[in-house]
C-alpha positions as semicolon CSV with decimal commas, in nm:
position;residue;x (nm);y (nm);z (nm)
1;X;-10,020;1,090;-4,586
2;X;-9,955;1,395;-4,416
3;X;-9,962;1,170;-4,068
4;X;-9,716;0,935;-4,194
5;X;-9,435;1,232;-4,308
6;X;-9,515;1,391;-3,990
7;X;-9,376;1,056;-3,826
8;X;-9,112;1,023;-4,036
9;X;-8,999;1,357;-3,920
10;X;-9,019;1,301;-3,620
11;X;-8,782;0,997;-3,660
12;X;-8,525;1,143;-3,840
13;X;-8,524;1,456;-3,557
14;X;-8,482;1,163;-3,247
15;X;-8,226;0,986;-3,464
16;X;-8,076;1,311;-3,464
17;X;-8,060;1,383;-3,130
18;X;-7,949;1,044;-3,067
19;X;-7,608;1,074;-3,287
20;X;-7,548;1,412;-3,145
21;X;-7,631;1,282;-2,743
22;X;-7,474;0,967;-2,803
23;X;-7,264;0,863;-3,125
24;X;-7,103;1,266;-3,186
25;X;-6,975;1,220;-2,807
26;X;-6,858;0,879;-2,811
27;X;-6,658;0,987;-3,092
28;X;-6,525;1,305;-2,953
29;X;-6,459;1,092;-2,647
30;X;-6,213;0,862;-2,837
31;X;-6,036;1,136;-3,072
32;X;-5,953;1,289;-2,735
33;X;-5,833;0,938;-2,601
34;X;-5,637;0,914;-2,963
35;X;-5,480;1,282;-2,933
36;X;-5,375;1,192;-2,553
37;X;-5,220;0,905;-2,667
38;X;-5,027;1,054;-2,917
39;X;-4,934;1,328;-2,713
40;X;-4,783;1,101;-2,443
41;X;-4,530;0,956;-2,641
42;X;-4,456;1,285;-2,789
43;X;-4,400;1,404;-2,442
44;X;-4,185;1,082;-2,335
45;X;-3,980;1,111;-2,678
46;X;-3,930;1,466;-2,579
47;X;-3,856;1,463;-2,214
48;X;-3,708;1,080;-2,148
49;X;-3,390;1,130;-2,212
50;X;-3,081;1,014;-1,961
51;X;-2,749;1,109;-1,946
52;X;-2,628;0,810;-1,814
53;X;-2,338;0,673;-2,032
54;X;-2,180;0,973;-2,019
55;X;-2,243;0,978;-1,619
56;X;-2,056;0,590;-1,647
57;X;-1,770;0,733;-1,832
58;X;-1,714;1,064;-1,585
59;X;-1,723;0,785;-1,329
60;X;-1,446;0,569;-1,486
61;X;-1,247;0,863;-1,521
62;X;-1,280;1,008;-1,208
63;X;-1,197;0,638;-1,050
64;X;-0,856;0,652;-1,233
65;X;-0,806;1,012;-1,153
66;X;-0,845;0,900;-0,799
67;X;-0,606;0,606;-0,821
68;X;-0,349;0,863;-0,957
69;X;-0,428;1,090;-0,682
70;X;-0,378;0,810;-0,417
71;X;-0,055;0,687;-0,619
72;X;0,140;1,022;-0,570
73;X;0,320;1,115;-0,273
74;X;0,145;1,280;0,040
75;X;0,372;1,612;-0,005
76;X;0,210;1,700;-0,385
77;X;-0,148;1,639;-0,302
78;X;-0,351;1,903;-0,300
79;X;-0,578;1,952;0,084
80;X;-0,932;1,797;-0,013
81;X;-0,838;1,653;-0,347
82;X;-0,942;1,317;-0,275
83;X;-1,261;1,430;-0,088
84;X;-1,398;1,586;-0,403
85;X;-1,365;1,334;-0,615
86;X;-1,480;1,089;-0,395
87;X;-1,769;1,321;-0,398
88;X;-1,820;1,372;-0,782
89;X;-1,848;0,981;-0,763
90;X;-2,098;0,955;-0,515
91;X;-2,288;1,209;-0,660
92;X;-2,270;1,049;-1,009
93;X;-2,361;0,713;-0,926
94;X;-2,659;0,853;-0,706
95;X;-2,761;1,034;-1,011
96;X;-2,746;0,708;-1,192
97;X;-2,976;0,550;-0,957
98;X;-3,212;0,836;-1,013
99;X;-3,271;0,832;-1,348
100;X;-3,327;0,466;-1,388
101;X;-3,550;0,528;-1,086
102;X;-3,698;0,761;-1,300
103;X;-3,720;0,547;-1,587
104;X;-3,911;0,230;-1,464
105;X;-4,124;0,530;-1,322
106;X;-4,191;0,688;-1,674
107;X;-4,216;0,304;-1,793
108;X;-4,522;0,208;-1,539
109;X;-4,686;0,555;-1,632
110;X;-4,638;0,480;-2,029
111;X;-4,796;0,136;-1,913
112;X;-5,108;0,219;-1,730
113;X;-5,177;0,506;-2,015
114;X;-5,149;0,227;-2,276
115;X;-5,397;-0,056;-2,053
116;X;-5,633;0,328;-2,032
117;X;-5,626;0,351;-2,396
118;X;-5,683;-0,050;-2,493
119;X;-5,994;0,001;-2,232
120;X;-6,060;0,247;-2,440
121;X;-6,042;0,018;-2,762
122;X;-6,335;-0,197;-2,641
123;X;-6,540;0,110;-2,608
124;X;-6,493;0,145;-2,942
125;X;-6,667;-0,172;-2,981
126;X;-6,925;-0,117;-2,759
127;X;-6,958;0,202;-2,942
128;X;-6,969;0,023;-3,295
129;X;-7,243;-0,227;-3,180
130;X;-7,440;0,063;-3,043
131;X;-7,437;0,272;-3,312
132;X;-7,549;-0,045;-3,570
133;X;-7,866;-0,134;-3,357
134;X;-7,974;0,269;-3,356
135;X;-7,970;0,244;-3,724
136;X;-8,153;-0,059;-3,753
137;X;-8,400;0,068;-3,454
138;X;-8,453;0,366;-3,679
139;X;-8,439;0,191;-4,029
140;X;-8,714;-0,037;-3,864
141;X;-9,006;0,278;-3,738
142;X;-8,902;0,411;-4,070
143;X;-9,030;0,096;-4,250
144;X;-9,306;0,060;-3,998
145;X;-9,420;0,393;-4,065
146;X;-9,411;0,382;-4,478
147;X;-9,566;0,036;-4,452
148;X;-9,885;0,176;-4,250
149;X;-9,906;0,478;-4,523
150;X;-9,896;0,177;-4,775
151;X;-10,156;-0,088;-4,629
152;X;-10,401;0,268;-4,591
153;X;-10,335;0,351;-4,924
154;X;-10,415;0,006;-5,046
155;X;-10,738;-0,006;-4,829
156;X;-10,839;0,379;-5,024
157;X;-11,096;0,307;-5,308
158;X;-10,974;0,354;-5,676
159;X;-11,278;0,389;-5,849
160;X;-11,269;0,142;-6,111
């Protein structure tokens, strides 16, 4: 008898090592891939933000303001009017082209994160399936093990 709870110690101590070796950092594995996750689109609803409707409409206006520049006579226009806001148009529209450079940028990033984190998914799986045949390799030495103790007590005389 003694034999037999001695091996079923033993079991339950490797089946313990194996959820805290295997199962405890699978799991830690994906709460970290979870919290990333989250993070992420914390950080993009945070940080992605573009100013550029209001860059369109400083645009428009400066395009009229430069029409009504153009439109008054040569003797009331102030030296290097037209320069500068030729400039503050340039520079506006490049800044336009930046950010939605920026965006599809912040976009691709967003999207190889997510195809990480789906990879991640099947682990889960893989994880799952594991974790189910451990407990049915252990359920099954446990079983083994109580079954010997039972055929040896059967075989024990009774002394009828």
């Amino acid at each position: 008898m003694a034999k037999h709870l001695s091996n079923s110690q033993s079991l339950l101590e490797d089946e313990a090592r194996a959820w805290d070796l295997g199962v405890l950092e699978d799991l830690k594995r994906q709460r970290d891939s979870l919290v990333s996750m989250r993070e992420m689109f914390d950080r993009r609803d945070r940080y992605d933000k573009d100013n550029i409707p209001y860059l369109e409409k400083r645009i428009q206006n400066n395009e009229n303001k430069l029409v009504a520049i153009r439109a008054k006579p040569e003797n009331l226009m102030k030296p290097g009017e037209i320069e500068k806001v030729t400039e503050a148009i340039i520079k506006d529209k490049q800044s336009i082209v930046a950010q939605h450079a920026r965006g599809v940028f912040v976009k691709e990033c967003i999207r190889d994160e997510l195809m990480n984190f789906q990879s991640s998914q099947y682990h889960v799986s893989r994880l799952s399936q594991d974790w189910a045949q451990e407990r049915v390799k252990y359920s099954e030495l446990q079983a083994d093990n109580w079954k010997q103790l039972q055929e040896e007590a059967e075989a024990m005389p009774l002394g009828e």
